[in-house]
N, C-alpha and C positions, 0 to 999 in steps of 0.2 A: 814187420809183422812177425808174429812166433807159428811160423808155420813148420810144419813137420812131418819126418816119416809117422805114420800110424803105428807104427809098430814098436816108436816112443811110448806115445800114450797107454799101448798095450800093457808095454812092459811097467808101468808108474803105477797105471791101475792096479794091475795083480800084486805092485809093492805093495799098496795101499789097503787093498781087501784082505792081503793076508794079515797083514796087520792088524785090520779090525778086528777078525774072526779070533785070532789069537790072542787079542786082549779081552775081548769076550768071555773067552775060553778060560780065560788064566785068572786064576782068585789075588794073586798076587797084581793088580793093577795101581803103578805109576807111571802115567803119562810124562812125569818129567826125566824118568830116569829114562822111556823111550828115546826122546827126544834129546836128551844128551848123547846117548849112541849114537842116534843118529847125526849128529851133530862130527862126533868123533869119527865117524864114518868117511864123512866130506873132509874133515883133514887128513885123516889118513889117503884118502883118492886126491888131496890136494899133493900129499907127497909123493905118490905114484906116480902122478899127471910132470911133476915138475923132473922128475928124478929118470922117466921114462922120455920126455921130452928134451932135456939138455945132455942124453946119453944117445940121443939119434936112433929110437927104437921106435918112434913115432910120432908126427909133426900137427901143427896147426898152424894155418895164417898168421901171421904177427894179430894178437889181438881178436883170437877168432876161435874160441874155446867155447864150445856149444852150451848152452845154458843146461838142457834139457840133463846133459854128463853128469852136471850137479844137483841138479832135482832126483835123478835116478841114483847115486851118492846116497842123497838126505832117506827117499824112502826106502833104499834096500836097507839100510842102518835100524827102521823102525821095526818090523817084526824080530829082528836079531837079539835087543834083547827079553822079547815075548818066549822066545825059543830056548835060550840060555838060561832066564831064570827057571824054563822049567824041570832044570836039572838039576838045578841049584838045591843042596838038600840043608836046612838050616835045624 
């Protein structure tokens, strides 16, 4: 079962809201280029994860890499670039 701290969920949600609100907000909306950040996001924290864990700075079970790490990955990635392009001056 995907049971979990609450404070998982907390954290996903508020990825997620901010997100919305920001693409809302922003005249400049493409959901695909979100979701390629985000996407870039989780490999960038896949190189973290791998790079911090065969350097002994942080372990997990053989085979025991919490899912939820990566869901919170994909959606901190999504308002990121709502937030970037708004600086972006073309």
């Amino acid at each position: 079962m995907l049971l979990i701290d609450i404070a998982w969920y907390i954290m996903i949600l508020g990825f997620v809201v901010a997100w919305l609100i920001l693409y809302k907000l922003n005249k400049k909306n493409d959901i695909k280029k979100d979701l390629v950040t985000g996407f870039l996001v989780v490999f960038i924290g896949v190189v973290v994860e791998i790079y911090a864990v065969s350097n002994g700075m942080w372990n997990y079970t053989a085979g025991n890499w919490p899912w939820q790490l990566w869901v919170s990955y994909f959606v901190s990635g999504l308002p990121f670039y709502q937030i970037v392009s708004r600086f972006i001056v073309k």
